[in-house]
C-alpha positions as CSV (number, residue, x, y, z in Angstrom):
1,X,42.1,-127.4,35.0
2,X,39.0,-129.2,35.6
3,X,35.6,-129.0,34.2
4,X,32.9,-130.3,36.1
5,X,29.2,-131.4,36.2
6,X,27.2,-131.1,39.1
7,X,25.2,-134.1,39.6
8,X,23.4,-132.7,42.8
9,X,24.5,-129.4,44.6
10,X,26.9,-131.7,46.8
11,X,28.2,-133.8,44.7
12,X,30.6,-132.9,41.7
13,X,31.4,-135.0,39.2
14,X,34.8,-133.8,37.4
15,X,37.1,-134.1,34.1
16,X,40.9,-132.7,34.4
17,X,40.6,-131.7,30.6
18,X,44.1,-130.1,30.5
19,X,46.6,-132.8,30.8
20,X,44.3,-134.9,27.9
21,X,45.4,-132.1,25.8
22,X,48.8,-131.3,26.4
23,X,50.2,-134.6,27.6
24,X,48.7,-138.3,27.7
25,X,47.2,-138.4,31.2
26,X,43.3,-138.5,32.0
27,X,41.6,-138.3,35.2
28,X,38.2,-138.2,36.4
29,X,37.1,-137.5,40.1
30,X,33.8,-136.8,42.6
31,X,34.0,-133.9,45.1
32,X,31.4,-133.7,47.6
33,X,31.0,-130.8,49.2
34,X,30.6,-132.0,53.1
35,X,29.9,-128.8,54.7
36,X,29.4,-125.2,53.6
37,X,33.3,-124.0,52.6
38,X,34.8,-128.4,52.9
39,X,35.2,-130.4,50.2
40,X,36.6,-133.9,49.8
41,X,37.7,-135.3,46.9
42,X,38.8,-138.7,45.3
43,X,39.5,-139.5,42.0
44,X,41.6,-141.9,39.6
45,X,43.3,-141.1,36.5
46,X,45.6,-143.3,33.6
47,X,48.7,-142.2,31.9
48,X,50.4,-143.3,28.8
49,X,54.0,-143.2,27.2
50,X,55.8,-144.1,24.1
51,X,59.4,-142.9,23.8
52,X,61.8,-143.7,21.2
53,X,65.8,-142.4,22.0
54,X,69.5,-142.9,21.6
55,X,71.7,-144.1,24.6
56,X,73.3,-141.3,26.1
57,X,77.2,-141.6,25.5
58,X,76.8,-142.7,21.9
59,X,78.4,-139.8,19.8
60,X,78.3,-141.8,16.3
61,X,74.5,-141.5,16.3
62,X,75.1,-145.2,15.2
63,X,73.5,-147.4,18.6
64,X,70.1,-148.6,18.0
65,X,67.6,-146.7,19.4
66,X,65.7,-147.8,22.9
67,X,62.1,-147.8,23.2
68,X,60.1,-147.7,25.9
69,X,56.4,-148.2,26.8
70,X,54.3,-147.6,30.0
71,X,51.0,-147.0,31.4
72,X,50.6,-145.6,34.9
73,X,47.5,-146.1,37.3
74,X,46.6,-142.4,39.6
75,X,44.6,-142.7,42.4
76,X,44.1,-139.1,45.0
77,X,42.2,-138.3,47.7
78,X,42.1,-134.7,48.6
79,X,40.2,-132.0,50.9
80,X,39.4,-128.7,50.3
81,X,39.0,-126.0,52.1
82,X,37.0,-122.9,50.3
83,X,37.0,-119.6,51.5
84,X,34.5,-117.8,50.3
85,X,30.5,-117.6,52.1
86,X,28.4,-117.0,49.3
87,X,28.0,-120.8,48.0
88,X,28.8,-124.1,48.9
89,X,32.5,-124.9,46.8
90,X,32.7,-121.7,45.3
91,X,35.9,-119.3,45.1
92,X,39.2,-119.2,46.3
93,X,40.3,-122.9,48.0
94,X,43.5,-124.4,49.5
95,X,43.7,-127.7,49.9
96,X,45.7,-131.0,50.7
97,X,46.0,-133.9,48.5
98,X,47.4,-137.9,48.6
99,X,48.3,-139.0,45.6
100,X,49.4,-142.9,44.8
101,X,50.3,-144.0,41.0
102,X,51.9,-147.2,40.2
103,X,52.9,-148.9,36.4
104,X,50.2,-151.2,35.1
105,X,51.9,-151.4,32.2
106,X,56.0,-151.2,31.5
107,X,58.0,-152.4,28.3
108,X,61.5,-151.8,27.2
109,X,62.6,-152.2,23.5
110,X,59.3,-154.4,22.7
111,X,60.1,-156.8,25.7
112,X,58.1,-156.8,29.4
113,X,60.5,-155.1,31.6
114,X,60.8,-154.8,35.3
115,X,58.3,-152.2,36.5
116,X,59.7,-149.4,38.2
117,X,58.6,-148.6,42.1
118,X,55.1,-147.1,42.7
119,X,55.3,-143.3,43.9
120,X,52.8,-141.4,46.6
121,X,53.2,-138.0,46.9
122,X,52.0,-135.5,49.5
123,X,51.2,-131.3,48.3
124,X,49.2,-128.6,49.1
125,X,46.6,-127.2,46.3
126,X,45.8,-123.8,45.4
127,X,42.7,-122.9,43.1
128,X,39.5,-121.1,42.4
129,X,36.3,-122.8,41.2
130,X,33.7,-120.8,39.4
131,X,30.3,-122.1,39.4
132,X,28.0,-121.5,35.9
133,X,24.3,-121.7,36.2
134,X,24.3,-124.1,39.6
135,X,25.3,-127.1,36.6
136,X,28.7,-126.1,35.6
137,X,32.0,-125.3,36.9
138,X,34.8,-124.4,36.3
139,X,38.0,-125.6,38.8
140,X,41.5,-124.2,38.5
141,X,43.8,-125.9,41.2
């Protein structure tokens, strides 16, 4: 779920303002719309996590509780493929999208901790963007 803010009629700049309110992740991106019904887009994003639980085989509720702490770096680059006529990156899209996101940040029980492995990830994308008054859209992918 994106909301975005067209800077020119090519260029989108965008907010993914869904995951800011149901989880701790943030990202921000640019689409440029290269030809009539193609898109490309990049973006980068930050995620955060505090969690706080009891190791698993402990049935005395009794162990200390672990803790950990991380921060995770998002970087994508995407095309898109839109196929509707009537406007440049408008309707119904399917697209492809590289996605690379690595720890910046990773603590166990107050203490730096090894960071785990950085992930990519491959996937297709689905959506529809609605433009609003040639300023404003609105992108659900």
């Amino acid at each position: 779920f994106f909301i975005s803010l067209q800077a020119k009629a090519q260029v989108e700049i965008k907010f993914n303002t869904l995951p800011v309110l149901l989880s701790k992740r943030g990202e921000v991106s640019a689409e440029f719309i290269v030809f009539k019904r193609f898109g490309v887009e990049a973006g980068t994003g930050l995620a955060w996590h505090r969690s706080s639980f009891a190791p698993v085989f402990d049935t005395t509720n009794m162990a200390p509780k672990e803790k950990s702490v991380y921060r995770q770096t998002i970087y994508f680059l995407g095309g898109k493929y839109y196929f509707s006529n009537v406007k440049n990156g408008y309707g119904f899209y399917l697209g492809a999208m590289y996605q690379h996101q690595f720890y910046s940040f990773y603590e166990k029980n107050d203490q730096p901790a090894p960071k785990p492995a950085a992930k990519n990830a491959l996937g297709i994308e689905p959506g529809y963007k609605w433009i609003i008054k040639d300023h404003l859209s609105l992108d659900v992918g």
